[in-house]
The first five atom37 places (N, CA, C, CB, O) and aatype in JSON, in Angstrom:
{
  "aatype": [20, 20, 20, 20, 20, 20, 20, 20, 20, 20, 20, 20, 20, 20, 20, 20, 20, 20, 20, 20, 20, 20, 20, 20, 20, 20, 20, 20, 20, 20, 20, 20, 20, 20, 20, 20, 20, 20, 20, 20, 20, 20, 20, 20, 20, 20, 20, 20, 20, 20, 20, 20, 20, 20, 20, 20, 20, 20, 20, 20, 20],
  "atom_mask": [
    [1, 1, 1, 1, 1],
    [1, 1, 1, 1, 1],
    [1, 1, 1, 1, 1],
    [1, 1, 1, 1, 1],
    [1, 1, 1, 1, 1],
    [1, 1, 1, 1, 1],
    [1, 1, 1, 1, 1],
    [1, 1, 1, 1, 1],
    [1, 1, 1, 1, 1],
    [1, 1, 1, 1, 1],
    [1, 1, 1, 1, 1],
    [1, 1, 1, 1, 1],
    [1, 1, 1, 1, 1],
    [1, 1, 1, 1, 1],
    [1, 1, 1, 1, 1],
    [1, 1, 1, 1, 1],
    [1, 1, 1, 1, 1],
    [1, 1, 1, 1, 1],
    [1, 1, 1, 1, 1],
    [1, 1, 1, 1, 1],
    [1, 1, 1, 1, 1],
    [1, 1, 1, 1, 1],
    [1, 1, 1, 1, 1],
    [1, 1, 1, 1, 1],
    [1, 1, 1, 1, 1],
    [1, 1, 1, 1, 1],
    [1, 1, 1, 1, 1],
    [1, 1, 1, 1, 1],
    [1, 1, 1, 1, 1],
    [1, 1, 1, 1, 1],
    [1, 1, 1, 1, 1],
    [1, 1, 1, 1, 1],
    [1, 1, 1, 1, 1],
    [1, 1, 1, 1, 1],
    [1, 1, 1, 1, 1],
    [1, 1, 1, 1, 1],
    [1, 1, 1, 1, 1],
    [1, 1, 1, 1, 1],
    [1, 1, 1, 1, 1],
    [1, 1, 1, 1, 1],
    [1, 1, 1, 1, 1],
    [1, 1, 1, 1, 1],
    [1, 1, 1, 1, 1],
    [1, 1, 1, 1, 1],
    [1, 1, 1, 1, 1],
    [1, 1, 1, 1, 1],
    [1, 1, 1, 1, 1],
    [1, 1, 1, 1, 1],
    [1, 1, 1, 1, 1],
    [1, 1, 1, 1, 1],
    [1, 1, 1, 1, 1],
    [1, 1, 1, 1, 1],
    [1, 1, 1, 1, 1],
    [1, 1, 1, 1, 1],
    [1, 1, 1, 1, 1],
    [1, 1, 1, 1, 1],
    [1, 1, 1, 1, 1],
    [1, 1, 1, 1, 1],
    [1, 1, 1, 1, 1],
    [1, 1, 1, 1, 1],
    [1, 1, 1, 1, 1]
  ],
  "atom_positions": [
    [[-2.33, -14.32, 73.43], [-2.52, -13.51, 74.61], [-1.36, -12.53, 74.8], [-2.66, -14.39, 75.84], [-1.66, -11.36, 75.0]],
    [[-0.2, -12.84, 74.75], [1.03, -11.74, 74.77], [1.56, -11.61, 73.83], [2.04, -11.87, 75.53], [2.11, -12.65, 73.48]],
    [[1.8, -10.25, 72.71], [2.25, -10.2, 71.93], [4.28, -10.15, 72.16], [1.38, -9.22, 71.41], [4.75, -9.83, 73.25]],
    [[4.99, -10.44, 71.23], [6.39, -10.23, 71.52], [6.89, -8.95, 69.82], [7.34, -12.28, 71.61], [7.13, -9.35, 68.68]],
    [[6.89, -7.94, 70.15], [7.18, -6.73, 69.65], [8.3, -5.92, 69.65], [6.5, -6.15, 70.03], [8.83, -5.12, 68.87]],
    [[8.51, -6.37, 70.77], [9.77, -5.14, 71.6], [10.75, -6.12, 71.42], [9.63, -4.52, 73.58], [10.52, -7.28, 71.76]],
    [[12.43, -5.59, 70.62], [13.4, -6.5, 70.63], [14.06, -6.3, 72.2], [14.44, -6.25, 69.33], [13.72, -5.31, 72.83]],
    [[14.81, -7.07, 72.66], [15.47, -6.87, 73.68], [15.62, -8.59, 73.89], [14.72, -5.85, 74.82], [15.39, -9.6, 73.23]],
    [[16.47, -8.03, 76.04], [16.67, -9.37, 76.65], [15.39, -9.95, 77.34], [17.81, -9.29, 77.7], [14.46, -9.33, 77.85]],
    [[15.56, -11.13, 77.24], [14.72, -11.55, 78.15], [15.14, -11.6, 79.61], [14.36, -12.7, 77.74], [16.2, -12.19, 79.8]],
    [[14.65, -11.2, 80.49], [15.03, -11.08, 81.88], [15.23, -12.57, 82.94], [13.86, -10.14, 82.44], [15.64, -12.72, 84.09]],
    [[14.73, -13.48, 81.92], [14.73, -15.19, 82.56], [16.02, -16.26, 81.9], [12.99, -16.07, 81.99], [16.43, -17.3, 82.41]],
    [[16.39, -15.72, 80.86], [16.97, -16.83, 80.26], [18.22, -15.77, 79.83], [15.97, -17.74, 78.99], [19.25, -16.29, 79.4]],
    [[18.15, -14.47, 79.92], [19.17, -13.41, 79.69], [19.54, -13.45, 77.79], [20.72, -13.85, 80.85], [20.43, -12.78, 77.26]],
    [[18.64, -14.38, 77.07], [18.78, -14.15, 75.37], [18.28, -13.16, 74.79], [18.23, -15.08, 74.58], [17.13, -12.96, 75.17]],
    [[18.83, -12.11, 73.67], [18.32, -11.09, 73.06], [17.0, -12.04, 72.06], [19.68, -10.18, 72.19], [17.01, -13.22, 71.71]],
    [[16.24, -11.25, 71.87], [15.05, -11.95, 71.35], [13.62, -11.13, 70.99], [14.75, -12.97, 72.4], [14.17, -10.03, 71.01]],
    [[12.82, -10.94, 70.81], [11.54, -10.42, 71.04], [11.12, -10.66, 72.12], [10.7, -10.74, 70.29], [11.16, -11.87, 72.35]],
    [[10.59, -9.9, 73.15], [10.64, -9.8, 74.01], [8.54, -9.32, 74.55], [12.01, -8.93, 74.07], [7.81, -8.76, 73.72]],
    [[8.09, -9.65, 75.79], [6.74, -9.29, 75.78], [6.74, -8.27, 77.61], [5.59, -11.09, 75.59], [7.35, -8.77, 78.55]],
    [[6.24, -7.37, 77.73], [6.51, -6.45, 79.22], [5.59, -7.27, 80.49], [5.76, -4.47, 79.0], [4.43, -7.58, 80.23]],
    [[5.96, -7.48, 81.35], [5.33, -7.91, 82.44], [5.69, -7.03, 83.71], [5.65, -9.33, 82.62], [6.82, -6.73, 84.09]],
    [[4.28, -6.63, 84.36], [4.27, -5.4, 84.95], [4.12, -5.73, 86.32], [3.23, -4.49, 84.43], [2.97, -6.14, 86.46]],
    [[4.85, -5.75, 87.63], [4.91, -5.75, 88.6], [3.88, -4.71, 89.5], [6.08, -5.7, 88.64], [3.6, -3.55, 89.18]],
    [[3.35, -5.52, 90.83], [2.07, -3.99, 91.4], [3.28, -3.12, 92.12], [0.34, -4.52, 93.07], [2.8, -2.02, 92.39]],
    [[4.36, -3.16, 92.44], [5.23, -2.49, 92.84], [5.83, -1.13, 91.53], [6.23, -3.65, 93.32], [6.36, -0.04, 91.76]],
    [[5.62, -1.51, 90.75], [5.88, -0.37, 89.79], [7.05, -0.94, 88.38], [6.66, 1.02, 90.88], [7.23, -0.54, 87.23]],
    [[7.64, -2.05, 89.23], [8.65, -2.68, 88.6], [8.1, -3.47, 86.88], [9.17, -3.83, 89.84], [6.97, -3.91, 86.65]],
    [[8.91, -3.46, 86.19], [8.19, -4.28, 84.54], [9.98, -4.78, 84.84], [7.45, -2.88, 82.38], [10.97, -4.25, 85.35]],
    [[9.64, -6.23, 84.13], [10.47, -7.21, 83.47], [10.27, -7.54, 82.16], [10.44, -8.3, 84.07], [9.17, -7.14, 81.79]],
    [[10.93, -8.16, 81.24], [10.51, -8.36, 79.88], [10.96, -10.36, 79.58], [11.58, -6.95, 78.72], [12.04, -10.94, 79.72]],
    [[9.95, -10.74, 79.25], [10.42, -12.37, 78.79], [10.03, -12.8, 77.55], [9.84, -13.51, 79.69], [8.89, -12.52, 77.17]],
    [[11.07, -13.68, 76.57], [10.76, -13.9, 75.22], [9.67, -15.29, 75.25], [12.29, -14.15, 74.33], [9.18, -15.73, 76.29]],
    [[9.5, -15.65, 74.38], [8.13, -16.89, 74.11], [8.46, -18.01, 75.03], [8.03, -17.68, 72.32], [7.75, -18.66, 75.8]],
    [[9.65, -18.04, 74.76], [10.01, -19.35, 76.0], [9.99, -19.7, 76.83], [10.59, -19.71, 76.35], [9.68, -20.85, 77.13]],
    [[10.41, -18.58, 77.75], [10.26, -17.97, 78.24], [8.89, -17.69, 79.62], [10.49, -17.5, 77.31], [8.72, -18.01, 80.8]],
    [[8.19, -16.96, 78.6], [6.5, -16.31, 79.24], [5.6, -17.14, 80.1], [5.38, -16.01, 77.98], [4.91, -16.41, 80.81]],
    [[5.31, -18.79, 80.35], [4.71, -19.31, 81.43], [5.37, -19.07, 82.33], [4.43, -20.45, 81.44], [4.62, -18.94, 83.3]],
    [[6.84, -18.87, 82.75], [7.38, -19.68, 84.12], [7.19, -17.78, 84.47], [9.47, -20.9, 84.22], [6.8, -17.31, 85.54]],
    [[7.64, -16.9, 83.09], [7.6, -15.42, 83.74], [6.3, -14.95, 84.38], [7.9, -14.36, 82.65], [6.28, -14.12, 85.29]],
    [[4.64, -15.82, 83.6], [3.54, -14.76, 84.18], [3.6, -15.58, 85.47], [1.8, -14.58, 83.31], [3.34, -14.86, 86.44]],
    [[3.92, -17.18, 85.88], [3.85, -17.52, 86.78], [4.38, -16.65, 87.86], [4.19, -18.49, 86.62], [3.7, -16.27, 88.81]],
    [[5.44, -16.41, 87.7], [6.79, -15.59, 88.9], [6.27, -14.39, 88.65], [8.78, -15.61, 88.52], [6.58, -13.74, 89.65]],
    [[5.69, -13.71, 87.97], [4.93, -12.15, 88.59], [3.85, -12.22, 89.1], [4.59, -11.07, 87.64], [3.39, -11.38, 89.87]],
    [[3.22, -13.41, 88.69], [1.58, -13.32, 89.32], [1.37, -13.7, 91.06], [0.54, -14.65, 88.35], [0.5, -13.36, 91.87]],
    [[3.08, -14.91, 91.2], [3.21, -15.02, 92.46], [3.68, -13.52, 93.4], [4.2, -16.17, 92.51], [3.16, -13.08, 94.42]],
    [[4.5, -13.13, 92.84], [5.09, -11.93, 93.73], [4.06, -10.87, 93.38], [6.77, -11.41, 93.34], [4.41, -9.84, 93.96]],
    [[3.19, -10.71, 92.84], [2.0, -9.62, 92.92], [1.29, -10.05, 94.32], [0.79, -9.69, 91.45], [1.24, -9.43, 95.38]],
    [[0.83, -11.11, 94.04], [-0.14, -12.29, 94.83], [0.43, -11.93, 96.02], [-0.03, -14.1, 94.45], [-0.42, -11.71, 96.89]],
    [[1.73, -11.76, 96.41], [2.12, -12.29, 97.81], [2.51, -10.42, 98.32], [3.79, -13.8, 97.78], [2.76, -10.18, 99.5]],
    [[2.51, -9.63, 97.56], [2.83, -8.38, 97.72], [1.92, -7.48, 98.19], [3.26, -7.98, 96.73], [2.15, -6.46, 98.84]],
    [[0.59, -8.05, 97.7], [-0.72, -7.27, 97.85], [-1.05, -7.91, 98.76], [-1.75, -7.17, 96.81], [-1.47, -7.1, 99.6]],
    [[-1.15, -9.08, 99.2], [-1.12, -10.2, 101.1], [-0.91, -9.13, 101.73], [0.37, -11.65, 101.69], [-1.59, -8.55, 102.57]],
    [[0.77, -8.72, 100.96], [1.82, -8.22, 102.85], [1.24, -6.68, 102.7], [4.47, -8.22, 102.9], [1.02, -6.17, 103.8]],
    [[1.01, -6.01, 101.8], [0.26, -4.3, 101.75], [-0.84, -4.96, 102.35], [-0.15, -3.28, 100.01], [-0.12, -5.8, 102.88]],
    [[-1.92, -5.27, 102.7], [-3.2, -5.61, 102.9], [-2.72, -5.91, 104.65], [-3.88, -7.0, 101.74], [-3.16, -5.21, 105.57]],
    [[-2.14, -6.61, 104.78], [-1.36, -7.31, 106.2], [-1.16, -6.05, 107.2], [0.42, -8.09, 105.83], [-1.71, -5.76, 108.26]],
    [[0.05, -5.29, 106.25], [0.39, -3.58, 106.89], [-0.84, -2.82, 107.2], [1.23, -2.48, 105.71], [-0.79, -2.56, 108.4]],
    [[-2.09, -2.28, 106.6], [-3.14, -1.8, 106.69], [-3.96, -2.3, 107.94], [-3.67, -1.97, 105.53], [-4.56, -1.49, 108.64]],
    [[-4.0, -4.1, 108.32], [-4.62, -4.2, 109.12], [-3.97, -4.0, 110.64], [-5.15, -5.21, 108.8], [-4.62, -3.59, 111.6]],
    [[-2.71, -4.33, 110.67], [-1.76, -3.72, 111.82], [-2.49, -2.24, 112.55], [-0.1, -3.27, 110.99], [-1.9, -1.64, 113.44]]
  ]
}
């Protein structure tokens, strides 16, 4: 499911490595290596999840 292509850091564990992009709805991308990648799609999928709540929240105000 995620390829790792791109050398770099990983943004979770801070090791140079192959690295895979994870894209924030705010505009923001982080990058995490294999080891990495559950706890990272977990922690973006939460802060997407909870980001698009509070935009959705603002609208109904």
């Amino acid at each position: 499911m995620y390829t790792f292509t791109i050398e770099g850091f990983c943004d979770w564990c801070q090791k140079p490595n192959y690295v895979t992009k994870h894209q924030y709805v705010d505009g923001k991308c982080h990058f995490s290596c294999e080891g990495c990648v559950n706890y990272a799609a977990m922690d973006v999928r939460q802060f997407n999840q909870a980001e698009l709540e509070y935009r959705d929240s603002l609208c109904k105000s």
